[in-house]
MARKOL-288950 format. One record per atom (N, C-alpha, C): atom name; x, y, z. Coordinates in pm, whole numbers, padded with zeros to 5 digits. Example, Ala and Ser with C-alpha at 12.3 -4.5 7.8 and 13.67 -1.06 7.14 Angstrom:
REM residues 2
> N | 01319 | -00569 | 00780
> CA | 01230 | -00450 | 00780
> C | 01320 | -00330 | 00780
> N | 01285 | -00225 | 00708
> CA | 01367 | -00106 | 00714
> C | 01290 | 00003 | 00787
REM end
This chain:
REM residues 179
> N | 11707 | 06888 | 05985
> CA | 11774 | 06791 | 06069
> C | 11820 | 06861 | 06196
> N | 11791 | 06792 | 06314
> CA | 11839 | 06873 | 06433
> C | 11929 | 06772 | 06486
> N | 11974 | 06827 | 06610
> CA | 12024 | 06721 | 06704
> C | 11979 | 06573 | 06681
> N | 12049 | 06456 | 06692
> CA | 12044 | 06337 | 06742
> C | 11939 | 06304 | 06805
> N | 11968 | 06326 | 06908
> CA | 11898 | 06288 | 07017
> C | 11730 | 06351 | 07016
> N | 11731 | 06480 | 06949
> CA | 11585 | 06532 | 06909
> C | 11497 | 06438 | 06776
> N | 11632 | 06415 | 06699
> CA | 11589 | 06336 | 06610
> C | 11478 | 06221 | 06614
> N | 11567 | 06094 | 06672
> CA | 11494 | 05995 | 06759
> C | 11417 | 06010 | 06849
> N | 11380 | 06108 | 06857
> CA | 11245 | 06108 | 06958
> C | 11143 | 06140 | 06874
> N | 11157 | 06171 | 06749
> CA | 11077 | 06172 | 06634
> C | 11057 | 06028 | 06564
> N | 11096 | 05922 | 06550
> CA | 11097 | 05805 | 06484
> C | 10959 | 05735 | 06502
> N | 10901 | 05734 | 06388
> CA | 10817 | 05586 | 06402
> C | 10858 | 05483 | 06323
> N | 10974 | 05403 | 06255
> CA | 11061 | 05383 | 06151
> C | 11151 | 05266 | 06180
> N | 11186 | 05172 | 06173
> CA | 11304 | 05138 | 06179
> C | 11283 | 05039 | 05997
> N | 11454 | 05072 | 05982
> CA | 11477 | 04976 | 05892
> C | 11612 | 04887 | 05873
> N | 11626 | 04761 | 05859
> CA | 11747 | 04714 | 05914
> C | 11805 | 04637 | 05768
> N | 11940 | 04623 | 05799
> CA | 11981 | 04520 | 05688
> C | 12009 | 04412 | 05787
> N | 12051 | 04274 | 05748
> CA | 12029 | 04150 | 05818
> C | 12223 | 04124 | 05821
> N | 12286 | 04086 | 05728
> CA | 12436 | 04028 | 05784
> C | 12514 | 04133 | 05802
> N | 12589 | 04134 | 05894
> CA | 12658 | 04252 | 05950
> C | 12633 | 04327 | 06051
> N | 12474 | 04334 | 06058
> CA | 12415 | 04432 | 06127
> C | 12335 | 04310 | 06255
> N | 12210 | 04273 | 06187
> CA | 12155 | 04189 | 06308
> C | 12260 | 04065 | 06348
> N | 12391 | 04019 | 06257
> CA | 12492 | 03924 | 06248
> C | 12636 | 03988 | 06252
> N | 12723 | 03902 | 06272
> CA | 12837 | 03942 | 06246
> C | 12857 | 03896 | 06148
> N | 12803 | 03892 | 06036
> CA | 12825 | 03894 | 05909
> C | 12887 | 03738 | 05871
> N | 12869 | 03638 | 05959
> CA | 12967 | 03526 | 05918
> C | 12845 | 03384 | 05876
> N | 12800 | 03363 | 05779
> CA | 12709 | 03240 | 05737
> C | 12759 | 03129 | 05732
> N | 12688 | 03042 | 05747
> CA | 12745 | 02882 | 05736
> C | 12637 | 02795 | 05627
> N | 12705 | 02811 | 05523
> CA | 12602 | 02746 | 05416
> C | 12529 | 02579 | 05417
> N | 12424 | 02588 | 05435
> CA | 12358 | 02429 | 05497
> C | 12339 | 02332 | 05336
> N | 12388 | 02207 | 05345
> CA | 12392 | 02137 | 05237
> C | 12315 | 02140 | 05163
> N | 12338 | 02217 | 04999
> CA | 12269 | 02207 | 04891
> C | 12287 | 02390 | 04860
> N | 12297 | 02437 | 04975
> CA | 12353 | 02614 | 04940
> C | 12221 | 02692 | 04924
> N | 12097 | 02588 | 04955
> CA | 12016 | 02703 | 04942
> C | 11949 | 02786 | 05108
> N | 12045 | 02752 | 05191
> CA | 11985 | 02839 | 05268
> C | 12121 | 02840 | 05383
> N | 12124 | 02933 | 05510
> CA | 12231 | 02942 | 05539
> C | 12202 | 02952 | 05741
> N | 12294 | 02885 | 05817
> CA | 12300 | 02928 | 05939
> C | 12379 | 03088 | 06020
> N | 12295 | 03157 | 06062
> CA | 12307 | 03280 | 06115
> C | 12333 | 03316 | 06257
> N | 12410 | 03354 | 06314
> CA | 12420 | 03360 | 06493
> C | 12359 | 03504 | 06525
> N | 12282 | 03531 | 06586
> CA | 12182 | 03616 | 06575
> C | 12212 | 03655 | 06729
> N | 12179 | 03768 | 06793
> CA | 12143 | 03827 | 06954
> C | 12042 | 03847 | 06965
> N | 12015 | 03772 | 07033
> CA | 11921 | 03754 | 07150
> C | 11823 | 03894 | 07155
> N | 11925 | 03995 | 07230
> CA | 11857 | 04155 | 07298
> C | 11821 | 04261 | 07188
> N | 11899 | 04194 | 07039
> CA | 11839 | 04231 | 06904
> C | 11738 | 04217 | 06857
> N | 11724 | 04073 | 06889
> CA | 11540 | 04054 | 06892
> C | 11470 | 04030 | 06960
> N | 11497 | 04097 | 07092
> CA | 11391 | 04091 | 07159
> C | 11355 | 04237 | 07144
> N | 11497 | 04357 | 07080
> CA | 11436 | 04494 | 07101
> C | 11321 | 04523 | 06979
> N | 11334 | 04386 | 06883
> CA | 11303 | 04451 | 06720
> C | 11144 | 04361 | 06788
> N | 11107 | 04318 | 06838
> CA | 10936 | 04280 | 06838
> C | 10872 | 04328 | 06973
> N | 10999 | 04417 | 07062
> CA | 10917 | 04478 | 07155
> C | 10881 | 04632 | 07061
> N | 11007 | 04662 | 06997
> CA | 10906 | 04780 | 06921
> C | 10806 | 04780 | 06792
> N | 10780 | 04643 | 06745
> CA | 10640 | 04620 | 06708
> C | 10547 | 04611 | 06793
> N | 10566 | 04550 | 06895
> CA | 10423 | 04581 | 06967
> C | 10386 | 04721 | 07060
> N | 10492 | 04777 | 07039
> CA | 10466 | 04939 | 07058
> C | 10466 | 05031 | 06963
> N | 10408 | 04949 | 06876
> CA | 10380 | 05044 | 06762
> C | 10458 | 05089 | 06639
> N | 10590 | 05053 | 06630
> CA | 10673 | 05090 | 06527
> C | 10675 | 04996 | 06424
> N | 10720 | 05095 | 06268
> CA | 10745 | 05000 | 06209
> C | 10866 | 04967 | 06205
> N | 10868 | 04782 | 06147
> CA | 11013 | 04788 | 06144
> C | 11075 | 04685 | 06028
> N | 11109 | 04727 | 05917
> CA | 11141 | 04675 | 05796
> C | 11273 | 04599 | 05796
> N | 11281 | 04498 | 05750
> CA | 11410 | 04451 | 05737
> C | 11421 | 04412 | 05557
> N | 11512 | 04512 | 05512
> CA | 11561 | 04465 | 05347
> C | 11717 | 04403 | 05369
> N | 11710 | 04298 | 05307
> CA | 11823 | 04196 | 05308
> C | 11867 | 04163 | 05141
> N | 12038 | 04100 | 05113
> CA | 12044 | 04077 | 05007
> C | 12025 | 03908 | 05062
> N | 12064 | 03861 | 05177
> CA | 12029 | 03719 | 05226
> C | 11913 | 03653 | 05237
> N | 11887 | 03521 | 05206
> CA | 11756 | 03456 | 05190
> C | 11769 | 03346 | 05256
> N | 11661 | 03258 | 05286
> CA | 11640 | 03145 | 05297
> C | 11533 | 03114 | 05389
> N | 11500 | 02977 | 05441
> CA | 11364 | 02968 | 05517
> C | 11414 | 03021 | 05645
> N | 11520 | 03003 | 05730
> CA | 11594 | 03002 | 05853
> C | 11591 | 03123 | 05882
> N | 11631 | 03209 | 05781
> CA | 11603 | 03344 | 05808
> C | 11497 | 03403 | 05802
> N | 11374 | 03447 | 05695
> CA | 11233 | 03476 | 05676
> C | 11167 | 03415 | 05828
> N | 11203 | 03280 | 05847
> CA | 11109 | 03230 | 05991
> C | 11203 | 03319 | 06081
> N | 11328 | 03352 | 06129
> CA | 11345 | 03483 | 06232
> C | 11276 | 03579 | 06214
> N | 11250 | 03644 | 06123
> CA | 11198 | 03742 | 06113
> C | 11040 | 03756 | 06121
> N | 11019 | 03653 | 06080
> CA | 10827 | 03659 | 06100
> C | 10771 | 03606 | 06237
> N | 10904 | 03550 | 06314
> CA | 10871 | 03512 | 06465
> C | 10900 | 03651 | 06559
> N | 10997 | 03777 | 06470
> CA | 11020 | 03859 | 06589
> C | 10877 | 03999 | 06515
> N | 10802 | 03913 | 06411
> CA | 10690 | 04007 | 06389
> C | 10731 | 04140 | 06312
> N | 10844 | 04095 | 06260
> CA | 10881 | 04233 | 06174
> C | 10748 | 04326 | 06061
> N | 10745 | 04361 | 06039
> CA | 10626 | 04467 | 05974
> C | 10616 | 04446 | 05804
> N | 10741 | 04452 | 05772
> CA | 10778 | 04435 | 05634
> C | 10949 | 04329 | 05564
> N | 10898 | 04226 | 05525
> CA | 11042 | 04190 | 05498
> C | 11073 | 04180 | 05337
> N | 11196 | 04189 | 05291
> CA | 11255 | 04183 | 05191
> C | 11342 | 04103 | 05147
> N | 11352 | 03975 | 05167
> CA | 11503 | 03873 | 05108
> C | 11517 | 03889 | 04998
> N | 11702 | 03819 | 04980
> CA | 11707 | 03833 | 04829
> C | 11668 | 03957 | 04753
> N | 11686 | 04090 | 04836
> CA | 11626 | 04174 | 04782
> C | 11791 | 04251 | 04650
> N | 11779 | 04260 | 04564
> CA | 11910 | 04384 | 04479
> C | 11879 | 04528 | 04490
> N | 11750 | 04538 | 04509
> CA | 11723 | 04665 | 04471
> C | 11653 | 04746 | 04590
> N | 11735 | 04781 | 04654
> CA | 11675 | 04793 | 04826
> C | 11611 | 04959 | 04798
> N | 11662 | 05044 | 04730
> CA | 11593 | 05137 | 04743
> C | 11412 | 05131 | 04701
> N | 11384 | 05102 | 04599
> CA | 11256 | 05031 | 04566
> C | 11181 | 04945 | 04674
> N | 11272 | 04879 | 04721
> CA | 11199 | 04843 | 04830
> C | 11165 | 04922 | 04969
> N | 11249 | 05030 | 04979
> CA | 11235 | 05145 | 05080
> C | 11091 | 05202 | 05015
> N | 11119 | 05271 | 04940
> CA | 11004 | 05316 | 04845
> C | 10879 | 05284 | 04841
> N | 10847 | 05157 | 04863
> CA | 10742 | 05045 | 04836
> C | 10684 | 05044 | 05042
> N | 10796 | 05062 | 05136
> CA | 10764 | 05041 | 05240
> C | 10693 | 05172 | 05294
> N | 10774 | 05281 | 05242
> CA | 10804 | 05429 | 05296
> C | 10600 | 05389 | 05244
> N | 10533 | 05383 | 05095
> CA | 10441 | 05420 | 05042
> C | 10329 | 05328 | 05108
> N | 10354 | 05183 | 05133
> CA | 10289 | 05084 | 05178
> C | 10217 | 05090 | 05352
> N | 10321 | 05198 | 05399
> CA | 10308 | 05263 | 05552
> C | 10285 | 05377 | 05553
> N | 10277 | 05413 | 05501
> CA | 10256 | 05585 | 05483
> C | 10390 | 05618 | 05620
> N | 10505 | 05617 | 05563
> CA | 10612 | 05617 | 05634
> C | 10687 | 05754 | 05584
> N | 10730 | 05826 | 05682
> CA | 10787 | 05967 | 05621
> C | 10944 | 05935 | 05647
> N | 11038 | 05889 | 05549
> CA | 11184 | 05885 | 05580
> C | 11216 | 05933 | 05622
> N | 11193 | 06112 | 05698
> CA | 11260 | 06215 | 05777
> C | 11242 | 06134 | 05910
> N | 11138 | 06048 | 05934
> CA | 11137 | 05990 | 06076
> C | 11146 | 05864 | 06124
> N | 11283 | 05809 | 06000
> CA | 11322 | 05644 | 05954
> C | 11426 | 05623 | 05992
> N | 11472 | 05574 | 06132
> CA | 11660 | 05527 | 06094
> C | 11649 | 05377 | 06005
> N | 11806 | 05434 | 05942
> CA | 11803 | 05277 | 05854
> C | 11983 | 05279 | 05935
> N | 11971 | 05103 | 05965
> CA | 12055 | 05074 | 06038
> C | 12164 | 04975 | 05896
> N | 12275 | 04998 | 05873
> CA | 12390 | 04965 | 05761
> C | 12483 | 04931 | 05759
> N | 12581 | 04829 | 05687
> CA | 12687 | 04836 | 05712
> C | 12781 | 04835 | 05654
> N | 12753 | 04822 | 05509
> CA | 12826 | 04815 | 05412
> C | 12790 | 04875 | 05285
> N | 12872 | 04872 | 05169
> CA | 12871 | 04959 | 05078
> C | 12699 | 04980 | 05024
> N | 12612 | 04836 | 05009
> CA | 12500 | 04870 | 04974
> C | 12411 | 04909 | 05004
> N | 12432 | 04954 | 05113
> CA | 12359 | 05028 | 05202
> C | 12370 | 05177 | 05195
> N | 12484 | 05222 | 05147
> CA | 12499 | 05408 | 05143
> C | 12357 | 05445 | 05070
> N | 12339 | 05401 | 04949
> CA | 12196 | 05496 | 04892
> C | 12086 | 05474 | 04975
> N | 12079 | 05377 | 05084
> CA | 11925 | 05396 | 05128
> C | 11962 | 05464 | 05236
> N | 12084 | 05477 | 05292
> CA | 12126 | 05607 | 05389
> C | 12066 | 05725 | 05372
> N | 12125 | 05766 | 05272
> CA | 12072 | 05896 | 05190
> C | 11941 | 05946 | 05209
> N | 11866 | 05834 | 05180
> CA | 11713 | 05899 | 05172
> C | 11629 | 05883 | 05324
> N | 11692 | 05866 | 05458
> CA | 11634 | 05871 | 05549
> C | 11723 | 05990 | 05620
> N | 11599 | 06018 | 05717
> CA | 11637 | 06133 | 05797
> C | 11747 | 06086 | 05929
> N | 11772 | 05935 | 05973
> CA | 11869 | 05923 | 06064
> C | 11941 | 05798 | 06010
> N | 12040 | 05813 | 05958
> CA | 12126 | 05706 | 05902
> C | 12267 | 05643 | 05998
> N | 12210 | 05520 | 06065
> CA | 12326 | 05491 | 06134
> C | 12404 | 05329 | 06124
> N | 12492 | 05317 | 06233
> CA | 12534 | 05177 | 06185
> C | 12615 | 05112 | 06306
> N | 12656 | 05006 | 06258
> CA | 12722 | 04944 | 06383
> C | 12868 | 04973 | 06438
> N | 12933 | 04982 | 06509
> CA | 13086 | 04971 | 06554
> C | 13171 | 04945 | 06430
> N | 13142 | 04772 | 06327
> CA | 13245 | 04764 | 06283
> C | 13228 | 04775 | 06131
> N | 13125 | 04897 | 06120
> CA | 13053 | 04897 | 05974
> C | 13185 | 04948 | 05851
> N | 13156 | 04927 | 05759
> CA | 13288 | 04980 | 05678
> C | 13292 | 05136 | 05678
> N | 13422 | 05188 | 05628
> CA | 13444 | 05336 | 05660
> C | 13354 | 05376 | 05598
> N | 13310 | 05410 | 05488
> CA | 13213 | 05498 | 05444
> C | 13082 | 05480 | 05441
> N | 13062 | 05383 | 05545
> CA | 12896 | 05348 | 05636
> C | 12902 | 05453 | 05731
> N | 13058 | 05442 | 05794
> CA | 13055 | 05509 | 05910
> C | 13063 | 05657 | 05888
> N | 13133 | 05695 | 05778
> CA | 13096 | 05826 | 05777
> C | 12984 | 05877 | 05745
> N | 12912 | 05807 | 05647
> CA | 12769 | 05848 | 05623
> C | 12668 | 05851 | 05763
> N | 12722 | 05796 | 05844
> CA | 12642 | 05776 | 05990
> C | 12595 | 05885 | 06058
> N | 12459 | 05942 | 06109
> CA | 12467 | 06003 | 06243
> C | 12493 | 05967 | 06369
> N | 12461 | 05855 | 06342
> CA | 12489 | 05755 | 06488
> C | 12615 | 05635 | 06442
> N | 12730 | 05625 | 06518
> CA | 12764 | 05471 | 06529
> C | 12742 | 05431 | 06675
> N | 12689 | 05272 | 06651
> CA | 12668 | 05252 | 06797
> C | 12838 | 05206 | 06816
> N | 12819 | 05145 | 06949
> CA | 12943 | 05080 | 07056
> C | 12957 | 05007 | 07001
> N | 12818 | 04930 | 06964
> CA | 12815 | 04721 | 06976
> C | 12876 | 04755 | 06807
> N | 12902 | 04622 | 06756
> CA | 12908 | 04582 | 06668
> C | 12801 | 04501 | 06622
> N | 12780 | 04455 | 06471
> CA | 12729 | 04362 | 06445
> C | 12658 | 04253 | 06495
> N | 12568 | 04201 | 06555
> CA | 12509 | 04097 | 06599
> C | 12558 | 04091 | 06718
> N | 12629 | 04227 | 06761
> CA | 12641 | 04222 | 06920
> C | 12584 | 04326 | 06973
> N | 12441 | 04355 | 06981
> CA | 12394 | 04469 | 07023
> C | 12363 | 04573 | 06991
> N | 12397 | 04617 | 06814
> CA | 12383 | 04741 | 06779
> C | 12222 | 04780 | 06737
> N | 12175 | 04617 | 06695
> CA | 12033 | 04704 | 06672
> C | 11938 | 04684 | 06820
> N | 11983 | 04642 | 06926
> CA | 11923 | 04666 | 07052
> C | 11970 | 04814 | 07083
> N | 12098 | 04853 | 07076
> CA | 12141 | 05006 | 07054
> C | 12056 | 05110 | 07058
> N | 12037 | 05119 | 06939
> CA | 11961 | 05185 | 06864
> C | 11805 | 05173 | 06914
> N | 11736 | 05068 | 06896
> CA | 11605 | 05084 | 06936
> C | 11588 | 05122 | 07040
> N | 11622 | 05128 | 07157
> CA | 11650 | 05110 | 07297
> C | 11674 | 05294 | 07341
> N | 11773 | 05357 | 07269
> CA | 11752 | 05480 | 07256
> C | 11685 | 05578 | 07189
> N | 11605 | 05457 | 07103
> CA | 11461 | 05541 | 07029
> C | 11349 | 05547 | 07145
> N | 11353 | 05401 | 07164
> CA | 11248 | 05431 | 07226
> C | 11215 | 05513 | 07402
> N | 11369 | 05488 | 07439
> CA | 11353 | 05586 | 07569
> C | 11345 | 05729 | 07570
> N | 11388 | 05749 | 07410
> CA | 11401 | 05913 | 07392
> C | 11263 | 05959 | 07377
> N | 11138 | 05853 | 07378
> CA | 11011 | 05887 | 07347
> C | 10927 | 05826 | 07462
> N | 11004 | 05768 | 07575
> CA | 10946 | 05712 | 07714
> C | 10858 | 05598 | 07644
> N | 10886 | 05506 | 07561
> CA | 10840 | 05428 | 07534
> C | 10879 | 05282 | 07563
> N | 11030 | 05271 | 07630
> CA | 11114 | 05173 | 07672
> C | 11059 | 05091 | 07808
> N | 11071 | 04973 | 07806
> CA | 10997 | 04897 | 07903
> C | 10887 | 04927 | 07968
> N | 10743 | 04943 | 07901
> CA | 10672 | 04976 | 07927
> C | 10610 | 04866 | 07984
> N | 10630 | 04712 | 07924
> CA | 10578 | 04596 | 07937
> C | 10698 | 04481 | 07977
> N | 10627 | 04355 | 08044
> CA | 10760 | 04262 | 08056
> C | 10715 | 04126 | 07951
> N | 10662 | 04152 | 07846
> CA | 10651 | 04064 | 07756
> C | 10737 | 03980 | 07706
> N | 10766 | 03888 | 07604
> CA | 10931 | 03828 | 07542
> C | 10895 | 03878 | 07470
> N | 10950 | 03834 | 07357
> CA | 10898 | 03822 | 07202
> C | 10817 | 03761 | 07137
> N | 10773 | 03636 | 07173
> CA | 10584 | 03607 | 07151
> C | 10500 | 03675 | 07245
> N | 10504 | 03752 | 07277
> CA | 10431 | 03825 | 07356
> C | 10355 | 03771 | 07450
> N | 10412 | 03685 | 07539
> CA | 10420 | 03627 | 07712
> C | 10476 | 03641 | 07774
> N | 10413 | 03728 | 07878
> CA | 10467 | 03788 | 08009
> C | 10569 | 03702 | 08060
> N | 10651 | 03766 | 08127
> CA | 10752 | 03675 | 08204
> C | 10709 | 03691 | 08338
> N | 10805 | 03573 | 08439
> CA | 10709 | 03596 | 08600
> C | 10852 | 03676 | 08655
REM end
């Protein structure tokens, strides 16, 4: 493990958890409880499908489900998803093997207690502003933003400039140019 900043310039990796992190953690359960409304940022996903189309992977394991969510995620082109997942390390496992993905060159982005063991097994373990204390200490990185305010634009954003890979294109997120 070196420096930070040497670190991430090594990444081909991302892996995210969904409430807390891409959210401020606050759901609004839609009648019948099987699925839930999410307030999501914008510059979060636009950073998480500009670095699919530059090549990264980028996993999202969640313990949250529903259609509302799976369709965010398959519109910002995520690589690998997991809802409803309990057993997130297995599912790291399954991604790390399914990508031929080396965890030494994986941040996993966290924020709460179930998240410490898949900390562990990547080489850059970080989290948001208002992650719980022992997210944050397990952290190499905390960003500024908090939760669904910027932290996983944060993060990608200094992956990818640390590798001159940052605005290379003026695409959105369906991948149409803007004028």
């Amino acid at each position: 493990m070196g420096n930070f900043k040497e670190d991430i310039a090594k990444t081909k990796a991302f892996i995210f958890d969904v409430d807390g992190v891409m959210t401020d953690g606050g759901i609004m359960p839609i009648e019948g409880g099987m699925d839930f409304i999410r307030k999501y940022n914008a510059k979060d996903g636009y950073a998480i499908a500009y670095a699919v189309r530059r090549g990264y992977k980028v996993c999202v394991i969640t313990g949250g489900h529903g259609n509302l969510l799976r369709s965010r995620m398959e519109r910002l082109g995520v690589t690998k998803l997991y809802l409803n997942c309990m057993d997130k390390i297995s599912a790291m496992q399954e991604f790390f093997a399914e990508y031929d993905v080396d965890p030494a060159t994986t941040i996993y982005m966290g924020d709460d207690i179930p998240d410490l063991e898949c900390m562990e097994l990547v080489g850059i373990p970080v989290c948001p502003a208002d992650a719980c204390s022992e997210v944050v200490e397990a952290s190499r990185y905390v960003s500024e933003f908090c939760g669904g305010r910027g932290a996983v634009r944060d993060i990608i954003e200094q992956t990818l400039r640390a590798q001159d890979e940052w605005a290379k294109d003026r695409t959105g997120v369906l991948g149409v140019a803007s004028r």
